[in-house]
N, C-alpha and C positions, 0 to 999 in steps of 0.2 A: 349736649343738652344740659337744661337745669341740673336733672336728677339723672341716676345711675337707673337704665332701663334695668338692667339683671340685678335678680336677687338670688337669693340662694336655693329657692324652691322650684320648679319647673312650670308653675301658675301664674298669670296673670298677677302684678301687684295695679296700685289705682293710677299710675302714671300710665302703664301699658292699658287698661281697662279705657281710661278715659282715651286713647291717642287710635285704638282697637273700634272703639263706636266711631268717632270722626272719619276712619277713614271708609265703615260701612257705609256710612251718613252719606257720604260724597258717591259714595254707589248708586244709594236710592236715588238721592237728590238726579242724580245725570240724565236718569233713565225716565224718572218725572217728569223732568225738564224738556226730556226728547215727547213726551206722552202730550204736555201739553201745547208744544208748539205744530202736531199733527192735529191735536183739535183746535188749534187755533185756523189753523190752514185751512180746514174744512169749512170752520163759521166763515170763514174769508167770502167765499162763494155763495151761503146765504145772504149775508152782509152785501153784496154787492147784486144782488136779485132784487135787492129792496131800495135800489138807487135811485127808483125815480120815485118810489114816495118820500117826496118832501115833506117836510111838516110845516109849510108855510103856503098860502094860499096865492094863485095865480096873480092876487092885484100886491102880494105884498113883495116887495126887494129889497132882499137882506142885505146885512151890512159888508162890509168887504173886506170884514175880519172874519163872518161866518161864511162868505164865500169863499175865504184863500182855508177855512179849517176845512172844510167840506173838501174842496179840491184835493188839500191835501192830504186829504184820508182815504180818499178814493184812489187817488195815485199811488203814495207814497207806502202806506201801511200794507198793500198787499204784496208789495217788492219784497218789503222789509220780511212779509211773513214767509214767505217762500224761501229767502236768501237764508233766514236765521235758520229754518227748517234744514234747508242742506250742509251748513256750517256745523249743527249738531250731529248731523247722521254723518258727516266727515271727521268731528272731531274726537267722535267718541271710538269708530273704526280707529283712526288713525293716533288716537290720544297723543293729539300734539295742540294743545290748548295752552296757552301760555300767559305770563302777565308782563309784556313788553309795554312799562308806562312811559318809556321815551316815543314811542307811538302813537298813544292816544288819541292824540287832538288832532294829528295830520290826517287819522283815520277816521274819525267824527266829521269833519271839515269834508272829505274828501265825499262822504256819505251824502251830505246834501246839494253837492255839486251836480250830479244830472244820474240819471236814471243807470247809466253803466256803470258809475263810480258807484251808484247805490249799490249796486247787486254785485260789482269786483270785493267793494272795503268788506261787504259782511260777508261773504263765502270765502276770502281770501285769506281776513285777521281769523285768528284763534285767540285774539284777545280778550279774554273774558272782562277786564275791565272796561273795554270797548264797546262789548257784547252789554252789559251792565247796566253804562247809560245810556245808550240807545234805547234799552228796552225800555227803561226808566222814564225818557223822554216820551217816547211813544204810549204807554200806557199814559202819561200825563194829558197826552193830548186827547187820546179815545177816552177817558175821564171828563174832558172839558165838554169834546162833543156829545157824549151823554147826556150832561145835562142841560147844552142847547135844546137838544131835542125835545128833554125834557120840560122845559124852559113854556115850549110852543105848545106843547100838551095842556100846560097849567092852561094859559091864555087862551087855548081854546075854549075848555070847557065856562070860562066865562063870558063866552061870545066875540072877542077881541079880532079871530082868528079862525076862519072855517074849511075845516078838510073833512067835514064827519067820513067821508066815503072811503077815505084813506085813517080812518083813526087806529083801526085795528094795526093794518100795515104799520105803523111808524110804532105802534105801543110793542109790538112785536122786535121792532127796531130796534128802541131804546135797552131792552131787557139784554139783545145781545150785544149790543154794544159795550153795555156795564159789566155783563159776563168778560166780554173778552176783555177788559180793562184789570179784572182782578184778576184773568191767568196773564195779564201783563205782569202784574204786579208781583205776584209770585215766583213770573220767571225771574224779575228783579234781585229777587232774594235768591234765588240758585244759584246766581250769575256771582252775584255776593259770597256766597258761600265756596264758590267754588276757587273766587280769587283768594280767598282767605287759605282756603286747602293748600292754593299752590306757593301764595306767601310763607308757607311752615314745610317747602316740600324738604328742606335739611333736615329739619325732624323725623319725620315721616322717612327718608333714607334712613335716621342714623335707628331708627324704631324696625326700619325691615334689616337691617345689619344684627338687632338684636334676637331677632325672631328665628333667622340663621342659625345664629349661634346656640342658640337654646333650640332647635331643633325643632322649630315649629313650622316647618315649612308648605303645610296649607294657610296659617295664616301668614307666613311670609309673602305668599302667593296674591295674595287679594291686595295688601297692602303695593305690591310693584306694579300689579295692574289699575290700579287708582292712579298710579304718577304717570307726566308723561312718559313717552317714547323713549325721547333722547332725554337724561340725565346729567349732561355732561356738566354744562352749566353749574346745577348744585354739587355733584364731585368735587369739579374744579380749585370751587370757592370753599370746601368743607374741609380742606385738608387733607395731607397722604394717607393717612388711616382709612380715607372714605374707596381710597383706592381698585381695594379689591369687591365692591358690593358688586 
């Protein structure tokens, strides 16, 4: 590391202070991230109760860019929410989440390929960088359809477009749709944070080596259950000192 974690006192100095929050941060954060993808899961099943109010009127035929977004919100998103859902209740059990970027793209690729590769890539990778843009992408799109919806709302109200009978339903629509679009969004930033966690996880070893040492072995504790599982990977590459952690 930059800096020498031990000093000469048995307290916290600001290097351990600051590396001591990141790795509680990555606590919270996990467990957020599990909270919001069960309410997400949930709105899933409202979300799709409200499938037959369109917001567009019997004589009108949308375009065939809001038919393939619509399709594929109705197909695609609810895969995704289930699959992500059990990827996190697996990965947090089994803390083996990983940032394997020679995978990536075969894994994203692989995801839009058909409904089994959907639900194999996202239950199978622990790629949080995978994990990242997916979610990224998906909230991008429940973002868009939002404000189709929205879109149709406006024009009704100027007589363009008439559902009155359904206006409620769809204004009900939209409100969750945007909801779940921001705990898109959020999970986005976990998924971020969490790659970022495991990008520093040589620190974070050579910070529970120090914690060890200095006899602090409840927060030694927290900081080895934040990292993955297996280790071996950063040992490896960290040199024979990292040997004995």
């Amino acid at each position: 590391m930059e800096v020498n974690l031990i000093n000469n006192d048995n307290n916290f100095n600001e290097k351990e202070k600051k590396l001591y929050f990141e790795v509680k941060k990555m606590r919270y954060i996990k467990y957020i991230n599990l909270f919001f993808a069960i309410i997400r899961f949930i709105l899933m099943f409202f979300l799709l109760s409200l499938y037959l109010y369109n917001p567009y009127s019997s004589y009108y035929v949308p375009s065939h860019f809001l038919s393939f977004l619509e399709t594929f919100i109705i197909l695609f998103l609810p895969i995704f929410n289930a699959s992500n859902l059990i990827t996190l209740i697996m990965g947090i059990i089994n803390r083996n989440f990983n940032i394997n970027n020679s995978n990536k793209l075969v894994e994203i690729a692989c995801f839009f390929c058909c409904f089994s590769c959907c639900i194999c890539t996202t239950i199978c990778s622990k790629n949080v960088t995978t994990l990242k843009f997916l979610t990224l992408f998906f909230w991008l799109v429940s973002f868009i359809w939002s404000f189709c919806l929205l879109f149709f709302i406006i024009k009704d109200k100027y007589g363009n477009i008439v559902f009155e009978y359904y206006n409620k339903k769809i204004i009900i629509k939209i409100v969750l749709y945007f909801f779940d679009s921001t705990l898109l969004l959020f999970q986005t930033y976990f998924y971020y944070y969490h790659e970022y966690f495991l990008e520093r996880g040589k620190i974070y070893i050579e910070f529970y080596k120090r914690l060890i040492i200095k006899k602090k072995n409840k927060e030694a504790d927290l900081v080895r259950t934040e990292l993955p599982a297996d280790i071996d990977d950063y040992i490896d590459s960290s040199g024979t000192e990292m040997q004995n952690v």
